[in-house]
DSSP file (Angstrom, degrees, kcal/mol; ACC not computed):
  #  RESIDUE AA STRUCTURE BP1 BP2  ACC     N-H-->O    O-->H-N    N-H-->O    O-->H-N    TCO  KAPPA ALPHA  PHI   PSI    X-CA   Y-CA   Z-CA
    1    1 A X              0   0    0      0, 0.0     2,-0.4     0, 0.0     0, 0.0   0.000 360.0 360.0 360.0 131.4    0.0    0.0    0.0
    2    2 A X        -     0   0    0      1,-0.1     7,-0.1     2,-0.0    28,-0.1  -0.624 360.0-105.0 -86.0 123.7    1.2    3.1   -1.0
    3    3 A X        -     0   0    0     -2,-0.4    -1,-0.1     5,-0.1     6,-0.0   0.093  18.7-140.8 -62.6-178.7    1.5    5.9    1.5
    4    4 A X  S    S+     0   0    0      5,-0.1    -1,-0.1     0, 0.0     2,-0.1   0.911  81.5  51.1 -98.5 -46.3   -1.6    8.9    1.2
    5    5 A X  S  > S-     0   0    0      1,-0.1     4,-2.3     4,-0.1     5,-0.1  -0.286  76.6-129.8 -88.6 161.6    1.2   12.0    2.1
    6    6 A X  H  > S+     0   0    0      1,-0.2     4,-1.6     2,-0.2     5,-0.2   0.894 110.9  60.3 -75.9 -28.4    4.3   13.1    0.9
    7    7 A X  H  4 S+     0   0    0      2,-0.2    -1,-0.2     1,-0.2     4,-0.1   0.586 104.8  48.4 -30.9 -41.6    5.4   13.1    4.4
    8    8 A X  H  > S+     0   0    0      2,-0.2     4,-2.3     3,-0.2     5,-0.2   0.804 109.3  51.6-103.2 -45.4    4.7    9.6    4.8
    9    9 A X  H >X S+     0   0    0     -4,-2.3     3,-3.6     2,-0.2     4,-1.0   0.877 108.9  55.4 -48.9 -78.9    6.7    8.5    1.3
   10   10 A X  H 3X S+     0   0    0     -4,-1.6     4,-1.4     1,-0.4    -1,-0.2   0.537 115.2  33.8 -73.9 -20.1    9.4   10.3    2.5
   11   11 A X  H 3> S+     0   0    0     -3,-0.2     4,-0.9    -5,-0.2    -1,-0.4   0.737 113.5  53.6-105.6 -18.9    9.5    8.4    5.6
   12   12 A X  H <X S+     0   0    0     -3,-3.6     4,-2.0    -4,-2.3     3,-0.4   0.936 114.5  50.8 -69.9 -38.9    8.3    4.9    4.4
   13   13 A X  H  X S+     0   0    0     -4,-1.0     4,-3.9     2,-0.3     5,-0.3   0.984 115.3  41.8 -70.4 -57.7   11.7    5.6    1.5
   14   14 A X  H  X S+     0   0    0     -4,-1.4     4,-1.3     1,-0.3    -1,-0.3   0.733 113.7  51.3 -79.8   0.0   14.2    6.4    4.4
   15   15 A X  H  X S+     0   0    0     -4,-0.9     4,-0.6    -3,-0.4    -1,-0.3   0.790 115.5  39.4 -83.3 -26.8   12.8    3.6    6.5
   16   16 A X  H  X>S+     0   0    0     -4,-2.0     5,-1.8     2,-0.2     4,-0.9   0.881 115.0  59.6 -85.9 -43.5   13.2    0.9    3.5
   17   17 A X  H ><5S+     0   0    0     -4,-3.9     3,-1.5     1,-0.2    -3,-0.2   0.957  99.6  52.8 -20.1 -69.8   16.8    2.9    2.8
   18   18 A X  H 3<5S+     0   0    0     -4,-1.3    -1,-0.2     1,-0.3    -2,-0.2   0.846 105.5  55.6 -50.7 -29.8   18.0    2.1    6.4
   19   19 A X  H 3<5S-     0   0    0     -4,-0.6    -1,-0.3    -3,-0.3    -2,-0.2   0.727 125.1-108.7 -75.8 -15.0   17.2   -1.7    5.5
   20   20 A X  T <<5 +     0   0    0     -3,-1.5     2,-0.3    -4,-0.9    -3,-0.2   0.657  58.0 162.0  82.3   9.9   19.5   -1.2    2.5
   21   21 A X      < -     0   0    0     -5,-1.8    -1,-0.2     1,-0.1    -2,-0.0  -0.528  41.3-102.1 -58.7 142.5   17.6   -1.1   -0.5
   22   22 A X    >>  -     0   0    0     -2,-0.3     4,-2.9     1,-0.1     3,-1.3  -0.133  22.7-124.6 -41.3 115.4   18.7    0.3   -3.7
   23   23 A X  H 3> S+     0   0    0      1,-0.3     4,-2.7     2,-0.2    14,-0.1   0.900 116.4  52.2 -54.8 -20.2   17.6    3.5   -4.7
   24   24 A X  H 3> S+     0   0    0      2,-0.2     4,-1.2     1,-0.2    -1,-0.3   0.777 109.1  48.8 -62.8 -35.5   16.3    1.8   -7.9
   25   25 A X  H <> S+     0   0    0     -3,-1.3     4,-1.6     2,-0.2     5,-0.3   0.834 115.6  42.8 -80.6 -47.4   14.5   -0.7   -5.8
   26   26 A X  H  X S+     0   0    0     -4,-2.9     4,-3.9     2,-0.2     5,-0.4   0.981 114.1  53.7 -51.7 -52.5   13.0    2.3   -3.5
   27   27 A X  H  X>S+     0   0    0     -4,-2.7     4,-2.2    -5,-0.3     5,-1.6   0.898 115.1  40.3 -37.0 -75.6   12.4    4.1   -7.1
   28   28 A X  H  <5S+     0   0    0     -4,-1.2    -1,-0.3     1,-0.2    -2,-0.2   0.636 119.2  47.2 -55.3 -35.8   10.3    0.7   -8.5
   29   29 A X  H  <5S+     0   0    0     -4,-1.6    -1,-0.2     1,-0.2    -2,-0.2   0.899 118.9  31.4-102.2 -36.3    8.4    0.1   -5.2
   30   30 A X  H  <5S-     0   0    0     -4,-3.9    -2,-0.2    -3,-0.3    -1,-0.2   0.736 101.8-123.6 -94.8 -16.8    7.1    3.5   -4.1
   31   31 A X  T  <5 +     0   0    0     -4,-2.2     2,-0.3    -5,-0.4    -3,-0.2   0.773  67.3 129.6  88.8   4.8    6.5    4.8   -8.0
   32   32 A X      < -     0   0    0     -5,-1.6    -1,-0.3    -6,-0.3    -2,-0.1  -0.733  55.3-109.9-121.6 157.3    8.8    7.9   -7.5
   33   33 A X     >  -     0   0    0     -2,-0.3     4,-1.8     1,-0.1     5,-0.2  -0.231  20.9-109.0-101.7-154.7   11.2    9.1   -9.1
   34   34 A X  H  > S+     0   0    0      2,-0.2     4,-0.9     1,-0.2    -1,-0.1   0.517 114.0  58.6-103.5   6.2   14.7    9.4   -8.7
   35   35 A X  H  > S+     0   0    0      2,-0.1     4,-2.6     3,-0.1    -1,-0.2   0.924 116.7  43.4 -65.6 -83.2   14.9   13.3   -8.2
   36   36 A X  H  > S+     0   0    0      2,-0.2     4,-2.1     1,-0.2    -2,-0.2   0.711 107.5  52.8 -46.2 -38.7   12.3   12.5   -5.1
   37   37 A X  H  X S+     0   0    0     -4,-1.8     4,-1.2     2,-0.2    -1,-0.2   0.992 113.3  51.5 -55.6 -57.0   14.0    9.2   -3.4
   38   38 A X  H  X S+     0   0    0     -4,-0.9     4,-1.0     1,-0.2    -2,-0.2   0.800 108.9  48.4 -57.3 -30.6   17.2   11.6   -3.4
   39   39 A X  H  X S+     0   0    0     -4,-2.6     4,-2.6     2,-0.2     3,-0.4   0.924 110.7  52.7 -61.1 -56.9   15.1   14.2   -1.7
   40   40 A X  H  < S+     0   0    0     -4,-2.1    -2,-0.2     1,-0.2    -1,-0.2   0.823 108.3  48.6 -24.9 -52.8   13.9   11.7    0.9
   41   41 A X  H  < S+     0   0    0     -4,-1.2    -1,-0.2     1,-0.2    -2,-0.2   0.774 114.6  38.3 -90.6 -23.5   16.9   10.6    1.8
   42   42 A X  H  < S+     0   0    0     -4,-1.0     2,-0.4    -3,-0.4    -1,-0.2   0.783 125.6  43.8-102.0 -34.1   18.9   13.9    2.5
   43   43 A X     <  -     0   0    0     -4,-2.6    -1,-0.1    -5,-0.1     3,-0.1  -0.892  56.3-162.1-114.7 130.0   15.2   15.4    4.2
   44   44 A X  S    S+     0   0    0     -2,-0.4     2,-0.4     1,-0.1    -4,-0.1   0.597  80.5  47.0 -98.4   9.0   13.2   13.9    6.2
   45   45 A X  S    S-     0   0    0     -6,-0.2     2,-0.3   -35,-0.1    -1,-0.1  -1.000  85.6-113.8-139.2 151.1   10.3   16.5    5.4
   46   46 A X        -     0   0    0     -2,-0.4   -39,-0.1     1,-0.1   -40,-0.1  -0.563  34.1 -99.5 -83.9 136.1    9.3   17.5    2.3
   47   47 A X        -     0   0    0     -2,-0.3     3,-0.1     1,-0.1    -1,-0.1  -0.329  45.5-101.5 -70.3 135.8    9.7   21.1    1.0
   48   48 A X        -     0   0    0      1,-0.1     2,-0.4    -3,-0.0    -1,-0.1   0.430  43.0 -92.0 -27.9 167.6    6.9   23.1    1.2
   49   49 A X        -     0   0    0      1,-0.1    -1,-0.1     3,-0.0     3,-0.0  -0.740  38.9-111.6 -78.8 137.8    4.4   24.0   -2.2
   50   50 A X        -     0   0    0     -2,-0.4     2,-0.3    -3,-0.1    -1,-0.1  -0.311  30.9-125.9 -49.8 141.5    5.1   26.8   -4.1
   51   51 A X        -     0   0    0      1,-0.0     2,-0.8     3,-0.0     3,-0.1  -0.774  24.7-121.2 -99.3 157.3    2.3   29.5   -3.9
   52   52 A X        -     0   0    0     -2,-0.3     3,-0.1     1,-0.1    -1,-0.0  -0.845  16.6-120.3-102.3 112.7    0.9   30.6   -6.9
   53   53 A X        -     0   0    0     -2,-0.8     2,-0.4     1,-0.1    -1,-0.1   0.226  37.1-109.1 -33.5-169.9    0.8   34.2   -8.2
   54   54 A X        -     0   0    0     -3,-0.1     2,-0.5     0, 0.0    -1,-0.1  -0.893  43.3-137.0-105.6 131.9   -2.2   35.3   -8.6
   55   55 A X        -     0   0    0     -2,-0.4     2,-0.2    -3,-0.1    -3,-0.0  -0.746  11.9-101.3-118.2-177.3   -3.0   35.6  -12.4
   56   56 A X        -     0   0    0     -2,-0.5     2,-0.1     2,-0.1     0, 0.0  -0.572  24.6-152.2 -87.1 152.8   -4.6   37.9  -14.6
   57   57 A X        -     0   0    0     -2,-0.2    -1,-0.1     0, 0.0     0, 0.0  -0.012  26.6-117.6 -63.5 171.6   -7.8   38.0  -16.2
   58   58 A X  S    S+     0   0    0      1,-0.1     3,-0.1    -2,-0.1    -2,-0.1   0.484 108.9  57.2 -72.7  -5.5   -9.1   39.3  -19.1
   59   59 A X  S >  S+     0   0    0      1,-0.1     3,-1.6     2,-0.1     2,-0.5   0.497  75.6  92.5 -81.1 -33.3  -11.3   41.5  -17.5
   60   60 A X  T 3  S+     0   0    0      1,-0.3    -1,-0.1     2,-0.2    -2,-0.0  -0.174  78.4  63.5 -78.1  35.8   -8.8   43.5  -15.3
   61   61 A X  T 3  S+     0   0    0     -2,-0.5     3,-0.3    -3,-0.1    -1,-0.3   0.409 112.8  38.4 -31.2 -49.6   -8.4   46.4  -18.0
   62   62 A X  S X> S+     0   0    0     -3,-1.6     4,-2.2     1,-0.2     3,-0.7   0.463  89.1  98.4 -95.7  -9.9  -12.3   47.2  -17.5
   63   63 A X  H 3> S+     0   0    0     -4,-0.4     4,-1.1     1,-0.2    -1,-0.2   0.750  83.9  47.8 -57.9 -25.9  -12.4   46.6  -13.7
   64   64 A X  H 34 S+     0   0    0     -3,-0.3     4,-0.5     2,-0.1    -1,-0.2   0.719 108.7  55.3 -59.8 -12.7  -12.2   50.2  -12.9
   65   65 A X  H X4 S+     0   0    0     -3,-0.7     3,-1.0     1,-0.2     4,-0.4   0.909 115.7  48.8 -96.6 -32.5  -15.2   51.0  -15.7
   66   66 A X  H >< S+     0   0    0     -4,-2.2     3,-1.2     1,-0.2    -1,-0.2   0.905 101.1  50.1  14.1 -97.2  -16.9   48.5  -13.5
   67   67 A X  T 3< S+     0   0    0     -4,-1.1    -1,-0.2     1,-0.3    -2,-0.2   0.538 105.2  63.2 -65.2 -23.3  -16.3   49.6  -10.5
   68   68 A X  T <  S+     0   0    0     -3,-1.0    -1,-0.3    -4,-0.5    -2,-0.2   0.520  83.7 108.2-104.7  -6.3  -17.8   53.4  -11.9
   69   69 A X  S <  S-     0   0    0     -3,-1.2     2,-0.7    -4,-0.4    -3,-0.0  -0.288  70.1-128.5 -58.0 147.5  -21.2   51.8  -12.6
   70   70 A X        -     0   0    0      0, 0.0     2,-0.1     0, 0.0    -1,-0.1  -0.846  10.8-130.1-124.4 162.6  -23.7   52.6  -10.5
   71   71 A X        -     0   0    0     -2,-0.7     2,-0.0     1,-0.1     0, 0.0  -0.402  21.2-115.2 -82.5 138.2  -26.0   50.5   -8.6
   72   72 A X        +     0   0    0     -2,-0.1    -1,-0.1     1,-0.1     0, 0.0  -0.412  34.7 172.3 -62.4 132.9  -29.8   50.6   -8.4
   73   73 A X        +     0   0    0      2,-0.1    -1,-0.1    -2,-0.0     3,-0.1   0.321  42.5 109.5-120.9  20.4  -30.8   51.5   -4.9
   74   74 A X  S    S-     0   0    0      1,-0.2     2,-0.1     0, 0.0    -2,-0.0  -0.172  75.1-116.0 -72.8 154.2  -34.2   51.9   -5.4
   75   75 A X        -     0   0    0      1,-0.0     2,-1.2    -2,-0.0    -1,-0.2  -0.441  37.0 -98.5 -85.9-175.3  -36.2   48.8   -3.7
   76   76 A X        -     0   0    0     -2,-0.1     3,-0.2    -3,-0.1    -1,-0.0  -0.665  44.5 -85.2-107.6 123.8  -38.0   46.7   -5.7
   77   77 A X        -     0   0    0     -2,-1.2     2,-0.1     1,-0.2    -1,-0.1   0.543  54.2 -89.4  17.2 102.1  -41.6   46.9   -6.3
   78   78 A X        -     0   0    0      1,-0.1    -1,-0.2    -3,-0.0    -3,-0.0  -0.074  42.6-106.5 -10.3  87.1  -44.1   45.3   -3.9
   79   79 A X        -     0   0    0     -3,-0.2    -1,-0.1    -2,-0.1    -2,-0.0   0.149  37.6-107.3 -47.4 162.4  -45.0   41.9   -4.5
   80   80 A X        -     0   0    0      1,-0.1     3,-0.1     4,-0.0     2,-0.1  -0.346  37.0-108.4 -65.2 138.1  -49.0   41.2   -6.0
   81   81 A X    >   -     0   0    0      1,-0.1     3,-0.6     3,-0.1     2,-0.2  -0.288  46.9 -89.1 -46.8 163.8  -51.5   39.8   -3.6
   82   82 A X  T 3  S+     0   0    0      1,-0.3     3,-0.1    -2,-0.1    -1,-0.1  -0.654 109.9  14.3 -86.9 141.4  -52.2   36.3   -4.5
   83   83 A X  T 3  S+     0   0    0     -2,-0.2    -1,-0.3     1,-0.2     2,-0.2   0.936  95.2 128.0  41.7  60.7  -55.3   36.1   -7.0
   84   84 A X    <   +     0   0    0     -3,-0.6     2,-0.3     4,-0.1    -1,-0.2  -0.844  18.1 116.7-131.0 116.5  -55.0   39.4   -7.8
   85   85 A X        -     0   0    0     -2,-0.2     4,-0.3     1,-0.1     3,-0.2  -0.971  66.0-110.5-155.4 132.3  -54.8   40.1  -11.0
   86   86 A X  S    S+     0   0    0     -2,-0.3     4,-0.9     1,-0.2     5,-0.2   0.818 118.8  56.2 -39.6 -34.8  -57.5   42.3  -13.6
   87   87 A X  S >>>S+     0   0    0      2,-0.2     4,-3.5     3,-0.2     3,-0.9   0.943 113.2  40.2 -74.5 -45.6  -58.4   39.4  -15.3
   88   88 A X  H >>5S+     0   0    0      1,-0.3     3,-3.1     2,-0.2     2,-2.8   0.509 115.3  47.8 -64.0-105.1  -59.6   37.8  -11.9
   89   89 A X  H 3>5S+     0   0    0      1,-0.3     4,-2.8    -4,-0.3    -1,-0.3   0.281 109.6  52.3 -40.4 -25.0  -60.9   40.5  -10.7
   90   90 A X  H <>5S+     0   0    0     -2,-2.8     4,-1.6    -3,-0.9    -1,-0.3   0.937 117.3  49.9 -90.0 -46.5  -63.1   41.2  -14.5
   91   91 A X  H <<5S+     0   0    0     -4,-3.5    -2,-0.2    -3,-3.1    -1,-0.2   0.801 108.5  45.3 -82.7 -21.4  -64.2   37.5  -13.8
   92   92 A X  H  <<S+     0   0    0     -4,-0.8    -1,-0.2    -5,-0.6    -2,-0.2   0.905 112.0  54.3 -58.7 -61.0  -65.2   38.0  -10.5
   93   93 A X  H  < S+     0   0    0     -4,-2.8    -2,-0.2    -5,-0.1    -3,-0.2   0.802  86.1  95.0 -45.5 -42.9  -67.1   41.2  -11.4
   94   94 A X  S  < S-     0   0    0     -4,-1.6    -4,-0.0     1,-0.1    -3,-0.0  -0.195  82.1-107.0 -76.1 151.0  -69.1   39.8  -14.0
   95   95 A X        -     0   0    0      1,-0.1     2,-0.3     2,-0.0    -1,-0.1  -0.320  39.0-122.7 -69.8 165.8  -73.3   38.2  -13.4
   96   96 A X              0   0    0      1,-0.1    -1,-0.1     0, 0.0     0, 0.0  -0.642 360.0 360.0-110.9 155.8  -73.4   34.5  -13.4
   97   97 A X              0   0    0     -2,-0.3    -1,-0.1     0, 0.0    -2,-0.0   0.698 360.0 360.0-128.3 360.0  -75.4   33.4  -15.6
């Protein structure tokens, strides 16, 4: 079973290391390559992730013309009463016949 972290390869590789396996044998067993067994062996924790700029959109030229809109602050209308409507109301009005 293959460990879930990188934390955990790196310590399953230098625990199979100590036994005296082959880095090729470490390489073959865990799936890693051989940049990463060499990493393992010299660290027993793995270097952090890069963060990732941020990048740009295609939009951020027009985010100030945006930004200059302006926004309705009016509320919005009042909802209808329920079964109110002229046509009910015309049909209501009218004699039965």
């Amino acid at each position: 079973m293959l460990p879930k972290s990188k934390a955990d390869l790196y310590a399953a590789i230098r625990r199979d290391a100590s036994t005296g396996m082959s880095t090729r044998a470490l390489m073959r067993k865990y799936g890693a390559g051989y940049e990463t067994v060499q990493r393992a062996l010299i660290s027993a924790l793995p270097e952090p992730r890069k963060k990732m700029r941020p990048r740009a959109t295609r939009l951020d030229p027009y985010k100030p013309v945006f930004d200059a809109i302006p926004t309705p602050t009016a509320s919005p209308p009042p909802a209808p009463e329920p079964n109110s409507s002229p046509w009910a109301d015309s049909v209501l009005e009218r004699p039965r016949l």
